[in-house]
Backbone bond lengths (Angstrom), bond angles and torsions (degrees), N, CA, C in turn:
res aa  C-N    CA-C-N  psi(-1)  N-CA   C-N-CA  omega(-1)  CA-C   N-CA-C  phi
1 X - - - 1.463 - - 1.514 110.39 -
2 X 1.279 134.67 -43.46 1.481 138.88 165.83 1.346 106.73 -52.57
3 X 1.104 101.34 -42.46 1.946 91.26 -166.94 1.375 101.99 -55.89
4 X 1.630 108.48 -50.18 1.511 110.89 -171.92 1.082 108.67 -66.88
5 X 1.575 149.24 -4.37 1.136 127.91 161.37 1.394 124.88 -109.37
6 X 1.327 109.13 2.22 1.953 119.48 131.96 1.225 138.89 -46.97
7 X 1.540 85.64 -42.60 1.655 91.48 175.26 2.192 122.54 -73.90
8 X 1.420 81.56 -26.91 1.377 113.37 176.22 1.700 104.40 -46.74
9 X 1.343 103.84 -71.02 1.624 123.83 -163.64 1.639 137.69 57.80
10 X 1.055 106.33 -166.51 1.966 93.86 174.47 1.050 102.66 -58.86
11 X 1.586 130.66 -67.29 1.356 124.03 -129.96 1.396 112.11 -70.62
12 X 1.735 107.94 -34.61 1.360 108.76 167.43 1.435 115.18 -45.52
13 X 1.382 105.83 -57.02 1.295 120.50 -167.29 2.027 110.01 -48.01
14 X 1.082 92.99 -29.29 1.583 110.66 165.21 1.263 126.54 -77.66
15 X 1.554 121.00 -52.60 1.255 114.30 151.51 1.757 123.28 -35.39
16 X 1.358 109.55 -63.50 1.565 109.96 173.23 1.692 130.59 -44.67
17 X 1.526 97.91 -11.43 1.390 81.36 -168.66 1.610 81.49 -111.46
18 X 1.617 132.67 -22.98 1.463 138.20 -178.52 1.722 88.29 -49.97
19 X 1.370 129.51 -50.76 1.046 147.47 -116.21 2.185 81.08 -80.14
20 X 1.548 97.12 -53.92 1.333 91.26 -160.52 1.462 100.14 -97.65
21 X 1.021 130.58 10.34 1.886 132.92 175.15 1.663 84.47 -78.89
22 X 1.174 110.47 -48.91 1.729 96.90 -168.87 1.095 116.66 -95.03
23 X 1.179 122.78 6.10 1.922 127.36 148.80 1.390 111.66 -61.98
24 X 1.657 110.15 -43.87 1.835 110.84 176.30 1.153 95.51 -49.77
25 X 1.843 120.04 -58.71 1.263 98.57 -143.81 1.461 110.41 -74.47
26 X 0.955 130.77 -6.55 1.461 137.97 -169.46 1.703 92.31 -87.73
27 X 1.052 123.23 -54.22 1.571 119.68 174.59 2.052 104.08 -39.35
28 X 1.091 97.33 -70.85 1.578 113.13 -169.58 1.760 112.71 -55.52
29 X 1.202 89.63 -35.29 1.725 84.35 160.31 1.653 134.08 -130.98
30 X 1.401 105.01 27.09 1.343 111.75 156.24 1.845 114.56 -135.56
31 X 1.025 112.75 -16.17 0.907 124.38 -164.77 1.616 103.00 -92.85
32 X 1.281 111.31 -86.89 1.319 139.24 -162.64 1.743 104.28 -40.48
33 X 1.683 117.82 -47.99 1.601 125.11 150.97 1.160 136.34 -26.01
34 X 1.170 106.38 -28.58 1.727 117.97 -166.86 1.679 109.92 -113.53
35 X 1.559 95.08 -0.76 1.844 109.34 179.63 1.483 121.34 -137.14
36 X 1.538 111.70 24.51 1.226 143.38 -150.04 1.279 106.18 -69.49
37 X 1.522 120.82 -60.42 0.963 156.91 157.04 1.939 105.43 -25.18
38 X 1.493 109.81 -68.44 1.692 109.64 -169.51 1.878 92.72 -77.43
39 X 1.171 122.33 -13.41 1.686 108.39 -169.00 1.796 103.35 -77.84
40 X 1.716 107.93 -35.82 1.175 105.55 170.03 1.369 144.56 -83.98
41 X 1.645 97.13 10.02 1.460 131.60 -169.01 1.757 82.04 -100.04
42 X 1.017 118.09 -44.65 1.421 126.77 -164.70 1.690 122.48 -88.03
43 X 1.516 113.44 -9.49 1.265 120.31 -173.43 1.582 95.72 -67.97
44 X 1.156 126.24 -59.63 1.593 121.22 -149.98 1.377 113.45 -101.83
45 X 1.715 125.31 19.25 0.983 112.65 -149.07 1.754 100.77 -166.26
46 X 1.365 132.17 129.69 1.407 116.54 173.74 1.526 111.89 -122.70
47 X 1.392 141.42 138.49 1.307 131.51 167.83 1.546 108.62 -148.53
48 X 1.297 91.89 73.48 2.033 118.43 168.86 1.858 100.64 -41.17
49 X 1.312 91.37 136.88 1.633 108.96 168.60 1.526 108.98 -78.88
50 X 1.452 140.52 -41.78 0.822 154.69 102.64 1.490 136.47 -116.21
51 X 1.579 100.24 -158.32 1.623 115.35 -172.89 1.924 112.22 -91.57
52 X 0.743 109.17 132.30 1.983 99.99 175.63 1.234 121.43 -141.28
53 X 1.472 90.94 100.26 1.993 96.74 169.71 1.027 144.26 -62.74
54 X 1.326 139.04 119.66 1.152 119.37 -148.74 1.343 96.48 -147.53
55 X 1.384 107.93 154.46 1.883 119.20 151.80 1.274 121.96 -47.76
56 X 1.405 128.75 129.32 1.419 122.20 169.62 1.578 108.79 -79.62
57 X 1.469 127.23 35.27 1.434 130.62 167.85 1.605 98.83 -78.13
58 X 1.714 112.35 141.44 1.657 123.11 -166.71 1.248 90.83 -68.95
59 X 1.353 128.46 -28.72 1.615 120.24 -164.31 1.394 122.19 -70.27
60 X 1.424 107.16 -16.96 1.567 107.22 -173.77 1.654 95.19 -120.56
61 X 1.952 93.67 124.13 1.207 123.16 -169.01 1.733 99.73 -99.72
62 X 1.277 161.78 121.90 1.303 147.14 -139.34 1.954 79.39 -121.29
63 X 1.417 113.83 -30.81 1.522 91.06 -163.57 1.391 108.88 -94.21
64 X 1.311 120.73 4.75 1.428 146.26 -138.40 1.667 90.39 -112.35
65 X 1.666 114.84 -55.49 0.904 123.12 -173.10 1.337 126.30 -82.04
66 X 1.474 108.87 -29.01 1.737 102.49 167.49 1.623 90.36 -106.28
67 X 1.227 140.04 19.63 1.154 119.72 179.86 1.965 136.77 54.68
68 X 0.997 76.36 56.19 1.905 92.86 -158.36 1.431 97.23 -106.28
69 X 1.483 123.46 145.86 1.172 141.36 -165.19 2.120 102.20 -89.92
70 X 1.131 119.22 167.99 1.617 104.13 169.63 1.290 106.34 -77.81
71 X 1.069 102.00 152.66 1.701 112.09 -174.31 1.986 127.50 93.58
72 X 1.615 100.73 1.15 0.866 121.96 174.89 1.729 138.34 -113.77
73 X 1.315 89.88 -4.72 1.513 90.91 160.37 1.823 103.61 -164.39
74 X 1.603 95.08 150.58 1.280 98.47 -157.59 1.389 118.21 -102.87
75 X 1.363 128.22 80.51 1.640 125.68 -131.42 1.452 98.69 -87.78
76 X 1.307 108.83 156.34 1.380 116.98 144.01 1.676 120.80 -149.41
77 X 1.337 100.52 136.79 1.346 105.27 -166.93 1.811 104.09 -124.33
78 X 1.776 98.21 155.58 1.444 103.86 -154.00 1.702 99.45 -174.05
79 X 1.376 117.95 122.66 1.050 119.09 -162.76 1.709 117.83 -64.37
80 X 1.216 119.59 137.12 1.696 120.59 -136.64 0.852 127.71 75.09
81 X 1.744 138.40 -35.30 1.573 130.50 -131.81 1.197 118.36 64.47
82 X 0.807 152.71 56.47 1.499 149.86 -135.10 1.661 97.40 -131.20
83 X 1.257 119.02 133.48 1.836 109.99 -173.14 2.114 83.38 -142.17
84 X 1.281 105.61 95.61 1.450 94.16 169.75 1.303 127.54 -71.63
85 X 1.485 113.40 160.52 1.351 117.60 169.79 1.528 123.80 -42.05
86 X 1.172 119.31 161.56 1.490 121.66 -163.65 1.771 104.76 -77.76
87 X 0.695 110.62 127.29 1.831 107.93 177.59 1.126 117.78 84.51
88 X 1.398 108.23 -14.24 2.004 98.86 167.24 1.097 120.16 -82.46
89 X 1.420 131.97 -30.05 1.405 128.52 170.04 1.483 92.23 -152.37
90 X 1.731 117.02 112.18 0.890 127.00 168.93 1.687 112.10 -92.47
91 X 1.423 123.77 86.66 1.412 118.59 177.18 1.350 128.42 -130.06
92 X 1.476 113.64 -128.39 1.656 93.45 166.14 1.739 142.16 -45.70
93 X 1.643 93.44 -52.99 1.448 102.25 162.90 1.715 122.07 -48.95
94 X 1.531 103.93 -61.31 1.520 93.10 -162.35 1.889 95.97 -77.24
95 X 1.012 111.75 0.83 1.543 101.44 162.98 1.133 131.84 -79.48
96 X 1.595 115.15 -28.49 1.176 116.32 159.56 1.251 140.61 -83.31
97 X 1.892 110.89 -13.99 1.425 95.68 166.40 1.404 110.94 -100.31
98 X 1.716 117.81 14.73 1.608 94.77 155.68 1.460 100.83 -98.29
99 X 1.169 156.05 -17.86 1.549 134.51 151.48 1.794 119.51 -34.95
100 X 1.288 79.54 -33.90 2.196 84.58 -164.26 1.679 78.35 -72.52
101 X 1.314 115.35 -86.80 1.489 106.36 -176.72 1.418 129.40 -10.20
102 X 1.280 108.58 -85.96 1.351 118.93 -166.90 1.515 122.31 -86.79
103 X 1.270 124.00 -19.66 1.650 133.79 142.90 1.195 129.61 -56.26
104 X 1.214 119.97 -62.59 1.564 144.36 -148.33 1.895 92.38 -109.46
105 X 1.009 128.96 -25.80 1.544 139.23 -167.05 1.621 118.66 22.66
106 X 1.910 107.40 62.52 0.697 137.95 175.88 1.365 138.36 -57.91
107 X 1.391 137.14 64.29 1.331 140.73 -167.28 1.573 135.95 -30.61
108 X 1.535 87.17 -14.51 1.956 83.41 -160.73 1.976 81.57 -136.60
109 X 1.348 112.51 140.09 1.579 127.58 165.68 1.713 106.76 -111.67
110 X 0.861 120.31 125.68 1.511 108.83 167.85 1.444 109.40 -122.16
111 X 1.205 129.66 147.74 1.309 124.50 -162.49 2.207 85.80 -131.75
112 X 0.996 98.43 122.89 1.796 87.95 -177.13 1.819 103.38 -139.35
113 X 0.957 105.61 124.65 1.493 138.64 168.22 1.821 115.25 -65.30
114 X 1.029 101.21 169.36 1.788 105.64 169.37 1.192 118.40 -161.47
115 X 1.253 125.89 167.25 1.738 136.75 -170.26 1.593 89.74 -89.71
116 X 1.245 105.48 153.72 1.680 123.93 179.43 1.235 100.07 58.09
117 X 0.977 136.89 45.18 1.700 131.16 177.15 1.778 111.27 -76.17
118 X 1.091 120.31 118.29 1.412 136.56 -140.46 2.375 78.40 -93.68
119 X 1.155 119.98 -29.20 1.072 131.79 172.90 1.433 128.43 -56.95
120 X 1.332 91.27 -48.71 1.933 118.92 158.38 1.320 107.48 -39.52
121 X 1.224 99.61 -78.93 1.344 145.08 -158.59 1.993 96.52 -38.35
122 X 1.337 108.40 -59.43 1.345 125.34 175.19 1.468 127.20 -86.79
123 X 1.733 99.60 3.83 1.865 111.16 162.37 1.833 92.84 -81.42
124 X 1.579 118.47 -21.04 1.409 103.35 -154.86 1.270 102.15 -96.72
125 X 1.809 113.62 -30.12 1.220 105.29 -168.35 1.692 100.55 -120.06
126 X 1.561 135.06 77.52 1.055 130.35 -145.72 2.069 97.96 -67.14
127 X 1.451 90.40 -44.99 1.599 88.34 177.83 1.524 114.31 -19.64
128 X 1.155 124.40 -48.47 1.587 123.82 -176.61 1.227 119.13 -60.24
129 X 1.428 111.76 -3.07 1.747 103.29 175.39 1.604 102.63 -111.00
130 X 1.240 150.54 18.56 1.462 141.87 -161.41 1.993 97.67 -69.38
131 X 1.109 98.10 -19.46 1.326 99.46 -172.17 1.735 108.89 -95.46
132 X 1.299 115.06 -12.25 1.498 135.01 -164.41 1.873 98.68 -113.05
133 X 1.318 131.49 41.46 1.633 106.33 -177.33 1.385 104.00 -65.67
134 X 1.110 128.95 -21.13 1.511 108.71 -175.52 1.699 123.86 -69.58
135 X 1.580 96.09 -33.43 1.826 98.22 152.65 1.168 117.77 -73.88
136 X 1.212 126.38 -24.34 1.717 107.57 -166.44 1.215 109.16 -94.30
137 X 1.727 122.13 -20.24 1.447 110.75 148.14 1.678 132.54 -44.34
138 X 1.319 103.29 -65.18 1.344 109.24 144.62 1.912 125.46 -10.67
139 X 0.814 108.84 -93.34 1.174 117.39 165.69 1.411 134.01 -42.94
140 X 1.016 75.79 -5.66 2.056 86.09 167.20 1.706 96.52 -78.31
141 X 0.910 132.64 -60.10 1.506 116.76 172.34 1.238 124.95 -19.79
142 X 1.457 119.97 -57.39 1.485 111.22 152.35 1.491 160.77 -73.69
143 X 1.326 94.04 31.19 1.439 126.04 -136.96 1.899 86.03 -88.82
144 X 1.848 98.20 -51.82 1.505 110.29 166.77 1.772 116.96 -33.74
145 X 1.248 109.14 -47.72 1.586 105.60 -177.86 2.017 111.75 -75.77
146 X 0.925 124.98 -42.03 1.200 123.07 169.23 1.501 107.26 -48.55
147 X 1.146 145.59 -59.78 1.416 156.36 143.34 1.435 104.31 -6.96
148 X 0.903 114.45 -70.75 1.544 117.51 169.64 1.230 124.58 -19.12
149 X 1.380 80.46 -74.33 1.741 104.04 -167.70 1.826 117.05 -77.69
150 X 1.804 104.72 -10.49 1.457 77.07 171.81 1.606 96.34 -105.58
151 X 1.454 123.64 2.96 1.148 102.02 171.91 1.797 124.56 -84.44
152 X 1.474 90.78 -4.41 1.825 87.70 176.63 1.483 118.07 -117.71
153 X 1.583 107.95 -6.57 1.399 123.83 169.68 1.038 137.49 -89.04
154 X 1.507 101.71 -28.47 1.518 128.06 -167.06 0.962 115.30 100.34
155 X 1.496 128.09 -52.06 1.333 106.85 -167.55 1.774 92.79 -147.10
156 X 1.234 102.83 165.65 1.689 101.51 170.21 1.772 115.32 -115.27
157 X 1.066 136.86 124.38 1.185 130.43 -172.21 1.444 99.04 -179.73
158 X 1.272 112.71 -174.12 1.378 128.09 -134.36 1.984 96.49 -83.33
159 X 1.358 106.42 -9.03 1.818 115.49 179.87 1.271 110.43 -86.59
160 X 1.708 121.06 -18.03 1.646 126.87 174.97 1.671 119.51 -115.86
161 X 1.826 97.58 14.31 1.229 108.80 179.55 1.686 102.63 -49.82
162 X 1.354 126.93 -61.95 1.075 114.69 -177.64 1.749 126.85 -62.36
163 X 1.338 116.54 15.72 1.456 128.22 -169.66 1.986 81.45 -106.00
164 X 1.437 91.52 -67.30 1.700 90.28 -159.11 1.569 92.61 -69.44
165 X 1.456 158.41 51.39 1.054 150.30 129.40 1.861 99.90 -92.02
166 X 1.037 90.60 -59.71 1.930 77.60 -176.48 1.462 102.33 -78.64
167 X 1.478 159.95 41.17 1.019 137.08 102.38 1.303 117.70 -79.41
168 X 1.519 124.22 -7.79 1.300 109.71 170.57 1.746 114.24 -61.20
169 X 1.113 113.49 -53.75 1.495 130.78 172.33 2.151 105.36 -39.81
170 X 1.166 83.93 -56.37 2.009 74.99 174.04 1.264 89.49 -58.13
171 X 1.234 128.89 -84.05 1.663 129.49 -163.78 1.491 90.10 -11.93
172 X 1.133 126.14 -82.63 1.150 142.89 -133.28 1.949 117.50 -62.64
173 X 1.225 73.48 -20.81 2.036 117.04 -172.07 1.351 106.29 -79.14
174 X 1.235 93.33 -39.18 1.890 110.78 -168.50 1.601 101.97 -80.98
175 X 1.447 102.69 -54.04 1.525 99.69 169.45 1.580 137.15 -60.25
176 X 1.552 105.18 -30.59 1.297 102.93 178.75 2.090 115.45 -81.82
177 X 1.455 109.62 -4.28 1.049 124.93 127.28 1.515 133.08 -3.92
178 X 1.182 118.84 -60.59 1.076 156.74 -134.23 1.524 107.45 -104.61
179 X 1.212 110.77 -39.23 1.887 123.06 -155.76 1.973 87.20 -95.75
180 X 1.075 102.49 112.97 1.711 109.68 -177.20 1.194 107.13 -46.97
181 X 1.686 121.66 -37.71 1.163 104.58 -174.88 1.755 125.06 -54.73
182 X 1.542 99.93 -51.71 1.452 100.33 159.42 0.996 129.86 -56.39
183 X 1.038 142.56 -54.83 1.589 128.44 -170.85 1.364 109.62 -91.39
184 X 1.451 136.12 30.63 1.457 142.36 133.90 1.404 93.72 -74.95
185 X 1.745 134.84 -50.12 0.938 104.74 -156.06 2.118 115.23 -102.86
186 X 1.572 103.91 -1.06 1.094 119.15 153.10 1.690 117.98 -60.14
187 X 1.208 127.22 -51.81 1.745 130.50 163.12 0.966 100.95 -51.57
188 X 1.359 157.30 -41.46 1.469 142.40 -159.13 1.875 102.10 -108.64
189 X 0.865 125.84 17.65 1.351 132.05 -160.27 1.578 118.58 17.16
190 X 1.021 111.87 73.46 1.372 133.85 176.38 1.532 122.21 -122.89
191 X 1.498 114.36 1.72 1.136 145.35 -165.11 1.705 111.62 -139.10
192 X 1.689 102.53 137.28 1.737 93.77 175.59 1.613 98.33 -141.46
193 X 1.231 129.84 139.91 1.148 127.29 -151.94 1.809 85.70 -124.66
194 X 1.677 96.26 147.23 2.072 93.48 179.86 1.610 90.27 -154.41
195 X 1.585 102.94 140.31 1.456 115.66 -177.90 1.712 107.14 -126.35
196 X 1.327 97.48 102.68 1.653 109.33 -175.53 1.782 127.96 -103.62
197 X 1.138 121.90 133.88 1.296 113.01 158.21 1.403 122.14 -120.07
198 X 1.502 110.84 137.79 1.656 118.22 -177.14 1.100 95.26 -109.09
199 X 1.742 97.65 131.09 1.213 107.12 157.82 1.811 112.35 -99.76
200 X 1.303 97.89 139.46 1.787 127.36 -166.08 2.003 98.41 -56.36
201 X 1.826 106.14 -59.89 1.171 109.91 -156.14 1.716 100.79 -89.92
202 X 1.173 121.16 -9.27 1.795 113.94 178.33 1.465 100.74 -112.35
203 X 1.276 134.92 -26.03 0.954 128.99 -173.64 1.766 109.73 99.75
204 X 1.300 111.33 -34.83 1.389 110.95 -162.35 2.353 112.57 -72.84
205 X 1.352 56.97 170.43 2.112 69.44 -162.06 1.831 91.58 -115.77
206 X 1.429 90.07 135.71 1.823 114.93 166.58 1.652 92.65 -104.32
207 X 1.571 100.71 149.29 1.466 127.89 165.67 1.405 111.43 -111.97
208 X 0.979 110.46 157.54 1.706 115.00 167.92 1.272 91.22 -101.11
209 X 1.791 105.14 136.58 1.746 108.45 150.21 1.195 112.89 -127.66
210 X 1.401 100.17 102.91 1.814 124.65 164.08 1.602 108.20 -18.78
211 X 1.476 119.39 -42.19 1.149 110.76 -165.51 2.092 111.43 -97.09
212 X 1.435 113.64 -45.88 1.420 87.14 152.52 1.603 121.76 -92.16
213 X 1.436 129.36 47.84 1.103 112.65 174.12 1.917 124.36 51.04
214 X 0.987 90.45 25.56 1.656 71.45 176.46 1.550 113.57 -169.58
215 X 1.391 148.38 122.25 1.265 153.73 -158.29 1.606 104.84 -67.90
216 X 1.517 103.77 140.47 1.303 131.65 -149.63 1.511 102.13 -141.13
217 X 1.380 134.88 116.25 1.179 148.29 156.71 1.773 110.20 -19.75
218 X 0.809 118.30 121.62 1.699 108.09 171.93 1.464 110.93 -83.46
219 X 1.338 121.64 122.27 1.314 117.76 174.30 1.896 91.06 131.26
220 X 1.308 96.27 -22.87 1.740 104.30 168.77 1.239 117.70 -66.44
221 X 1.424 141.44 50.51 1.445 120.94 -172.90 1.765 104.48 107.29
222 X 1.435 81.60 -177.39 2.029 78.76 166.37 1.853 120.94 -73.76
223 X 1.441 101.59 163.20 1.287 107.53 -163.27 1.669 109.15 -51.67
224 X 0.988 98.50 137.42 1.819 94.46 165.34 1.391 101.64 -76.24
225 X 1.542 96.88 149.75 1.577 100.27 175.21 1.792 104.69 -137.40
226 X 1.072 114.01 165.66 1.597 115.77 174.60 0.800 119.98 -137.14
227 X 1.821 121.87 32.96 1.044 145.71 -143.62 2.082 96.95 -105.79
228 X 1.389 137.07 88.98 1.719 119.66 160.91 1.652 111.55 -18.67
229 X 1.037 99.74 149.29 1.607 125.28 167.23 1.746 101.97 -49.49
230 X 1.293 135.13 117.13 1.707 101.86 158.00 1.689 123.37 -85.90
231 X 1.213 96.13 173.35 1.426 104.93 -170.77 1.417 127.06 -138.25
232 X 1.583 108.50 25.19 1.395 118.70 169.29 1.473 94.21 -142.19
233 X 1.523 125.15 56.12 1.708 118.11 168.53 1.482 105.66 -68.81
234 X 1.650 108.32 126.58 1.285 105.85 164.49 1.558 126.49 -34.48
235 X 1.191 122.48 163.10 1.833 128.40 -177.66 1.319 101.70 -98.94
């Protein structure tokens, strides 16, 4: 890993950052003109379609991928996707989906996964973080889905990587569960909960369906959802 960023050097390192100063400016004067109108619709005011969890991997673009304008989805990204249990570490994450909830009164959570997840990758082989504890603490959250998978697979390793990524996402489903704000507003069905994985090289998206247990292509039928039954529908 050093070598490759020897080989790299300043100037690259200059190029990269030239690289995105002149993306602003290209935003600010070709871009930003032609959307003038929704930015000032958008200065004083936010109303997210929903919430979307995501990997902080560069490859997955959330507005890119459903194609959503700013002001339309309310991201948060975090290496894995990772949404902890309620009261074990109350921080950025669980701060933001009780803001999205109970501020923003956000209908839809999506929690979405990806192929090659470099996150995976280091639930399987923890050795690779001795130098990283602040991720591999982290990553104990997903510690539940590896468990899973070697107890119903046999084994966990780099051939069920794509198994233990979409149970990471239930994990993840199960936990956000957990945060009162949601599941006050999951019981009253005012809330819809969705567990996704993108894949990087086809483009295509898996759903979780709560009801047969098992992720489903979207575009297969009706939507998968991973949404509980509620149980306080208004009369």
């Amino acid at each position: 890993m050093s070598n490759e960023h020897d080989k790299l050097g300043s100037e690259s390192a200059e190029d990269a950052l030239r690289n995105i100063v002149e993306g602003f400016q290209r935003f600010r004067d070709e871009v930003f003109p032609q959307q003038e109108a929704l930015f000032k619709k958008l200065a004083h005011a936010q109303n997210p379609r929903a919430m979307f969890i995501t990997c902080a991997d560069s490859r997955i673009v959330p507005e890119l991928i459903t194609q959503s304008s700013p002001g339309d989805l309310f991201v948060t990204r975090n290496v894995g996707n990772v949404v902890p249990p309620y009261g074990q570490m109350n921080g950025g994450v669980s701060t933001a989906i009780e803001f999205a909830v109970m501020a923003l009164g956000v209908h839809h959570i999506i929690i979405c996964g990806h192929s090659d997840c470099g996150a995976m990758k280091a639930v399987l082989d923890p050795q690779t973080l001795e130098r990283m504890p602040t991720v591999k603490a982290w990553l104990r959250h997903a510690e539940v889905a590896k468990v899973v998978v070697q107890e119903n697979c046999g084994c966990a390793n780099h051939e069920t990587l794509e198994v233990l990524t979409e149970e990471n996402v239930v994990a993840q489903l199960d936990h956000l569960r957990t945060h009162p704000s949601v599941a006050a507003r999951l019981a009253s069905g005012q809330l819809f909960i969705h567990g996704w994985v993108y894949d990087i090289e086809t483009c295509g998206i898996k759903a979780y369906d709560a009801v047969q247990g098992r992720f489903r292509p979207i575009g297969d039928g009706p939507l998968p959802m991973a949404t509980p039954r509620a149980r306080y529908l208004p009369e």
